[in-house]
C-alpha positions, 0 to 999 in steps of 0.5 A: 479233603482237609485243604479243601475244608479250609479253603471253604471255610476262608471264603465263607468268613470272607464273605461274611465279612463282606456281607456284615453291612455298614457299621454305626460309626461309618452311618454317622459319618454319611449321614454327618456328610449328607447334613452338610451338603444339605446345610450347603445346598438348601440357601442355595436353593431357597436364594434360586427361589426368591431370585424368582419370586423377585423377578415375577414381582419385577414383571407385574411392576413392569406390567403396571408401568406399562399400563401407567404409560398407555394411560398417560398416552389415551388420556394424557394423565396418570390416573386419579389415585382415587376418583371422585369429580370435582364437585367434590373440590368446589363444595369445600371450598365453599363451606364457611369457617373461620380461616376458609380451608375447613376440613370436614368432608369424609371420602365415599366408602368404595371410591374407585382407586387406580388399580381399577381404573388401569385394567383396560390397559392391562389386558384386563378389560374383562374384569374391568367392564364387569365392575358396577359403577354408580353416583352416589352422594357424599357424607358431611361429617358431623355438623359441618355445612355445605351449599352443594351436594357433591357427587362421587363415582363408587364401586358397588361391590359384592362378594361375587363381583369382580372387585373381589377378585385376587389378580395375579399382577397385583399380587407379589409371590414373595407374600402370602396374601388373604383372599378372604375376609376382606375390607369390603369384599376388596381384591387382595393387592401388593402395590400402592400408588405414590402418595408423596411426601406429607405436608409440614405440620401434618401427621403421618397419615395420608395428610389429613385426607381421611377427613378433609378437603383434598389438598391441592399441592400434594407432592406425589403422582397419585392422590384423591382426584389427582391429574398428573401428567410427565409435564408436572414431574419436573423431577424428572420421571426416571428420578420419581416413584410412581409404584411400590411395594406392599406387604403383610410385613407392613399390615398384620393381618386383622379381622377386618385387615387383609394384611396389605392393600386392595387394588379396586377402590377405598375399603368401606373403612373411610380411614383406609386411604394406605390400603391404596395409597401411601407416603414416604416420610422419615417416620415409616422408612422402607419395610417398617413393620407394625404390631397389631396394637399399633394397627388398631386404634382405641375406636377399633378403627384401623391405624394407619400405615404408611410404609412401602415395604416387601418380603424381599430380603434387604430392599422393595421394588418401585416402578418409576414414572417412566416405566422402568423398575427399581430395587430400592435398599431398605438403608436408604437415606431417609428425613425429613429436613432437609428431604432425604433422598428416599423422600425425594424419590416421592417427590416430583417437583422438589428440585433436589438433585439426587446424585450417586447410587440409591 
């Protein structure tokens, strides 16, 4: 009896032992080891993320150059980066001023840009014949005379018509883009068309084209009124933007700013042309980023901004005038005199050979 006692009581210690659970330093230590696998995992997880995100971007890029190319091929031209007839070109140059070139005409509020005019050839013919459309006469700016009335197609829009509407191919998933509240009841977009490079002597700004006559020799593929077609990019076009990126990183979001661009026509702001539309210059390299002091000018107007730019780390997505899409490195060389090679990318007919990777 007494030997079995003790052999009862040996089990039942042991057990006890067994049952007592993990002690506090033995916890730290799994949960020190369960923090590190995670500290190891999650970069991995959030790169495996952005590598998709980037690769849904670099399909809507895709989409657009293909768009870019079906309209090349029915109409023989890349679209207009913003329509308007050329009436428009033909009264300016008839307005009297003292060296013949007088800038004095302001663009109609909601001229249809090149996001509206591709969706036919996007598979987005829906959205496309649901926009309203009409003629409407242009606005002399201040004192300034004309002996023509020129005319201008405008997208009528409303807070439930289509031009309001959020597209998933305009939309890069690596930004958060504002569906509401928008310039003129705008659809959000992530994409703005290759202004080129800005004439010598003028500002940073879409080349004096909030206020002026359209300037004839503008140096990229997409502009007010523009009619380029591959036998103008002598640049060759696997060498010339066409397409790139937009993001909120570049337009804080504002009251009357949804942070990027719009894709359906000009916001009702008349100086709002980079909502469309934009330029390479050495002043706003790839992912320039603007405070919103900057953004807003002293007339409560909004500032221009220029940059192309993206929530990709490093670079931002162009797609070219051949259809092909390219990641182009936030370094890359950017001046002015003598063209960097970022602006010679904007440049379709330069000249300048561009050599090596970029």
């Amino acid at each position: 009896m007494i030997q079995t006692s003790h052999t009862s009581a040996t089990v039942s210690h042991r057990r006890a032992r067994n049952e007592r659970g993990f002690t506090l330093v033995e916890l730290l230590v799994v949960i020190a080891i369960i923090g590190t696998l995670v500290g190891l995992l999650l970069p991995a997880v959030q790169t495996a993320r952005e590598s998709a995100r980037l690769s849904s971007c670099q399909n809507n890029l895709k989409q657009i150059g293909l768009a870019m190319q079906n309209h090349h091929d029915a109409r023989k031209v890349f679209p207009s980066g913003v329509v308007y007839s050329s009436d428009l070109m033909v009264a300016a140059r008839k307005e009297s001023s003292p060296d013949g070139d007088i800038v004095s005409w302001r663009f109609n509020s909601y001229a249809p840009a090149w996001g509206a005019m591709l969706l036919p050839y996007m598979e987005q013919s829906d959205v496309y014949n649901a926009l309203t459309f009409t003629q409407t006469t242009f606005t002399l700016a201040s004192g300034a005379t004309a002996t023509a009335t020129p005319q201008s197609m405008t997208l009528v829009s409303s807070s439930t018509s289509a031009s309001s509407r959020q597209l998933p191919v305009y939309a890069c998933p690596s930004d958060m883009l504002k569906t509401t509240g928008l310039v003129g009841n705008m659809g959000p977009s992530n994409y703005a068309g290759n202004y080129g490079v800005p004439p010598a002597g003028t500002w940073n700004g879409v080349a004096g084209q909030r206020t002026g006559r359209p300037i004839n020799n503008v140096s990229g593929v997409l502009y007010h009124g523009s009619t380029i077609s591959t036998k103008d990019i002598t640049d060759g076009t696997s060498k010339t933007f066409l397409v790139g990126e937009i993001s909120t990183r570049q337009r804080a979001y504002t009251a009357s700013s949804q942070g990027a661009g719009v894709w359906p026509a000009l916001p009702g702001d008349l100086k709002s042309d980079d909502f469309v539309l934009r330029q390479c210059d050495a002043g706003h390299p790839i992912n320039s980023q603007f405070s919103d002091d900057v953004l807003t000018n002293s007339g409560g107007g909004i500032g221009d901004c220029d940059s192309f730019g993206s929530r990709h780390p490093g670079g931002t997505q162009f797609v070219m005038c051949d259809g092909s899409v390219r990641f182009i490195n936030e370094n890359i060389q950017s001046a002015t005199s003598p063209l960097g090679i970022y602006q010679r990318l904007s440049h379709r007919a330069d000249g300048l050979s561009i050599s090596g990777d970029y």
